[in-house]
N, C-alpha and C positions, 0 to 999 in steps of 0.2 A: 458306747460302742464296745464290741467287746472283744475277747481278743483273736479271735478267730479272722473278725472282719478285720482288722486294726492289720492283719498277719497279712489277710487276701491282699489288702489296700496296698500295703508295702512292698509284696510282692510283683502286683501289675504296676507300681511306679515304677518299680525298677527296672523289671519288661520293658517299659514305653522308656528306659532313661537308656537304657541299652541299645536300645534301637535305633533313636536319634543319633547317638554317639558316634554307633556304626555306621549308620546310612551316610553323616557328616561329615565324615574320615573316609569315607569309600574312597581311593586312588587305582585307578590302572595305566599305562604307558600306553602312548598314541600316536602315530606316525602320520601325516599325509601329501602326497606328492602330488602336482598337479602335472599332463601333458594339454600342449595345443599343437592340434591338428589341422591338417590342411587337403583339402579333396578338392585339384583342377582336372576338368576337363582337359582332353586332349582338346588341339585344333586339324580338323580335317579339310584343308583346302588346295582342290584340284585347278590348278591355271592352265589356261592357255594361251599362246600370245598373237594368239589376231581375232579380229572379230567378223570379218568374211574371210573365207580359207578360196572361195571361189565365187566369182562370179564372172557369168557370161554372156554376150549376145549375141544373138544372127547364130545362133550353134543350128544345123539341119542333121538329119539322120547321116548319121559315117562317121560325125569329129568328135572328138574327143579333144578333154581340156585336164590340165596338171593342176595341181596344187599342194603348198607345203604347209607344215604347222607342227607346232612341239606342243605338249601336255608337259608339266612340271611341279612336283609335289612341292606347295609351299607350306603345309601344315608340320606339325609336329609329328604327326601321327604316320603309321605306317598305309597303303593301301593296299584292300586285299584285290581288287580288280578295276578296271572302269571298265564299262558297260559303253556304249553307243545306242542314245535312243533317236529313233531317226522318223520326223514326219512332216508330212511336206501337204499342199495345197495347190493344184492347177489352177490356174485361172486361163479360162475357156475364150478365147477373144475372138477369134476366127472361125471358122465352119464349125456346125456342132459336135463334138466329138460323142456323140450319141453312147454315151458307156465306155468308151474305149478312155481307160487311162494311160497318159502320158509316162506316168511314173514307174508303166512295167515297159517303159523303152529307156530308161536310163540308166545305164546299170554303172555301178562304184566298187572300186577295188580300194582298199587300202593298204600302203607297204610300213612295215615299220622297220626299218636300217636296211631295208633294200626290199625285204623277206615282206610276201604273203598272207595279209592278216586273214583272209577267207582262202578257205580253200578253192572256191571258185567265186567271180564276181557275182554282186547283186545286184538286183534288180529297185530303186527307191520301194517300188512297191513292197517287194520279199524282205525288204530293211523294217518298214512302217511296223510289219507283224509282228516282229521281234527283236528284241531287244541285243545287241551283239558284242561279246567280250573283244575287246578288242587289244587290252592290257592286262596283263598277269599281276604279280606283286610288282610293288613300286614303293621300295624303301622310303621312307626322308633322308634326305642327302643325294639322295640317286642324281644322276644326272639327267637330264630332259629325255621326254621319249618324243624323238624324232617322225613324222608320217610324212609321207607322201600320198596323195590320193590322185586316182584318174577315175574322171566320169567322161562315157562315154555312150551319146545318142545311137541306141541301137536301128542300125539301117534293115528293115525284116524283110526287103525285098520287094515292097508289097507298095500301095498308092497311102502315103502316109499325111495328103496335105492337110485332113481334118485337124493336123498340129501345129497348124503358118500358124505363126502370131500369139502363140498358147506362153504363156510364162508359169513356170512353177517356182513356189515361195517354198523354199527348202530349210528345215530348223534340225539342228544336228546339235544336241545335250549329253557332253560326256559325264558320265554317271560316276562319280567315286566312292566302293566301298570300303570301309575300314577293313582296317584287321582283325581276325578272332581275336575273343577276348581271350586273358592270359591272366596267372596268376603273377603282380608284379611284386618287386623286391624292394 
C-alpha cells in the first residue's frame, strides 16, 4: 500500500471515528408536561309536575274548564325558550261530523302569573299548526313557571249536535331549547 492510500485510509477512519464520537455524546435538555381533560355535556331537562293538566266530561258548547301546572328547569343548562307543540285527535262517536272539526270549537288560553301568554285565545286547531313560544329564557335555579290554562267549548250560535258524544285525545309537548352557545371560561 502506499502512502497516499495508507494517508486516505487514516483520514476516513478518523471521519467515521469522529462521527460516532459526536453522534454518541449528542445531549440536549427536555421538558414534558402532561394535562388531562375533561368535556361534560350540559343536562337539559324541562319537568313538569302532572301528567293531565285537564280532563273533562259532559263539557257542551258555553263551559269552560281551568287548569294549573308549573314547568321547572331541572337541568344544568340554561333554557333559551319552550315552545308548546300541541296535537290532538277527534274521535267521531255520534252523528257524522261530516268535515267539521271539533278542535276549531275549542279554544285555549294560557296565563303565566296571571298575564296572557297569547295575545288572543286559540283555537286546538290554530295550536296544531303551529308551534307556540310560550316561555322566554329560564335560567337553572329559576323558580317554577307557574300556568294556568282555560279551555273553552265555543258556543257559534248555530245546531252543533254533530258533536254529542265526540271525545278529543288532546297531546300538549313543552319543547325546551337551550341556550346559545357561548364562549365558556
Amino acid at each position: 500500500m502506499n502512502l497516499k492510500n495508507s494517508i486516505l485510509t487514516a483520514v476516513a477512519t478518523a471521519a467515521i471515528g469522529l462521527c460516532l464520537i459526536g453522534s454518541g455524546t449528542y445531549a440536549y435538555f427536555s421538558d414534558t408536561e402532561e394535562t388531562n381533560n375533561t368535556f361534560a355535556a350540559g343536562l337539559l331537562d324541562l319537568e313538569i309536575n302532572k301528567e293531565n293538566i285537564i280532563n273533562v266530561e259532559k263539557m257542551v258548547p258555553g263551559d269552560s274548564v281551568n287548569g294549573e301546572f308549573q314547568l321547572l328547569n331541572e337541568g344544568n343548562v340554561d333554557i333559551k325558550n319552550i315552545k308548546l307543540i300541541s296535537s290532538y285527535v277527534v274521535n267521531d262517536y255520534g252523528a257524522p261530523n261530516n268535515g267539521d272539526d271539533l278542535g276549531k270549537y275549542i279554544e285555549v288560553q294560557f296565563k303565566h302569573h296571571g298575564k296572557a301568554v297569547f295575545n288572543e285565545p286559540k283555537t286546538l286547531a290554530e295550536l296544531q299548526q303551529t308551534p307556540e313560544e310560550i316561555v322566554g329564557k329560564f335560567p337553572v335555579g329559576s323558580s317554577p313557571k307557574e300556568f294556568s290554562v282555560e279551555i273553552e267549548f265555543i258556543n257559534n250560535e248555530n245546531n252543533q249536535n254533530h258533536f254529542q258524544k265526540d271525545t278529543i285525545e288532546l297531546n300538549w309537548n313543552f319543547e325546551a331549547v337551550q341556550r346559545d352557545g357561548k364562549t365558556l371560561e
